[in-house]
N, C-alpha and C positions, 0 to 999 in steps of 0.2 A: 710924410710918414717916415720912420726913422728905419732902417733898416738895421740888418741884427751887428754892423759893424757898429755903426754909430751907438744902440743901445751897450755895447761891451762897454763900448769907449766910456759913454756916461756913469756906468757900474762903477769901470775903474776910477775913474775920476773921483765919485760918492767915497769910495773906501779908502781913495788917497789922502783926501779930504779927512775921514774918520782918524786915520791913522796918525795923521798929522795932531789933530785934535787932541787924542789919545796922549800921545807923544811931549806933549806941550803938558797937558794936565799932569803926567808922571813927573817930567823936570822939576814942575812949581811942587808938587808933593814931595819929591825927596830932599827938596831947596827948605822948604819949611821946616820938614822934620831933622833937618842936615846931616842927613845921611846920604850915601850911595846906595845903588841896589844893590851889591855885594857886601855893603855893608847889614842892609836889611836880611835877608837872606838868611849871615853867619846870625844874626839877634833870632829869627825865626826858630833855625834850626839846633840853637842854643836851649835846651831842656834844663839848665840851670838856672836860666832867667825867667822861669816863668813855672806855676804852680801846676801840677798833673792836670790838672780840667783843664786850663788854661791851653795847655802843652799839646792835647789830646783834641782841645776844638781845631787849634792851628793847625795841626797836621789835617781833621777832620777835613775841613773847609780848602785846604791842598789840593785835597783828595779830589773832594770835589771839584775843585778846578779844573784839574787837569782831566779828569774826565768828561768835563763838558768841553774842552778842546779837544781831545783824545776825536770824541764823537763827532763833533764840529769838520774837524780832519778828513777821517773816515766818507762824513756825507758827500765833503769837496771833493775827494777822490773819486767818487760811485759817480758823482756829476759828470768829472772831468774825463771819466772812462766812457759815459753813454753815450757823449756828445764827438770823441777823438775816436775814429775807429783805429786799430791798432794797424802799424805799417811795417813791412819787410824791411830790414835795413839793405837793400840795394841786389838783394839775394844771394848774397857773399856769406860762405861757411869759416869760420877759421877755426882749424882742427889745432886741438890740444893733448900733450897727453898730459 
């Protein structure tokens, strides 16, 4: 039976793994398209290059992004506060003015 070190361990390993994956798949993507990501990025947020709908989904879909990261975030931190109780730093005040 694994105990809760070992389960971490396995976690992180799965996400290392993911990320790696992840990582790999973006290289071959912007190798195809031969662009950089800062290249990608400046075409995105280029409103010259692309028609109001068009202009209007890319930001839409942004949006949405980053709010499912935003959220994502958020959840990892409520986790990472239930499970860490919060701890004195050593009981040391350093006064300011």
């Amino acid at each position: 039976m694994y105990d809760k070190r070992e389960i971490v361990e396995q976690k992180l390993k799965e996400l290392r793994d993911q990320i790696e994956k992840m990582e790999k798949e973006n290289a071959e993507l912007f190798y195809n398209l031969g662009i950089g990501p800062h290249q990608l990025e400046e075409i995105l947020n280029d409103s010259t290059r692309h028609s109001k709908e068009a202009f209007d989904f890319i930001q839409k879909e942004r949006k949405a992004l980053e709010d499912i990261l935003e959220n994502r975030l958020q959840e990892s931190r409520k986790e990472l506060a239930k499970e860490r109780p919060r701890q004195a730093i050593g009981g040391h005040w350093i006064l300011m003015r």
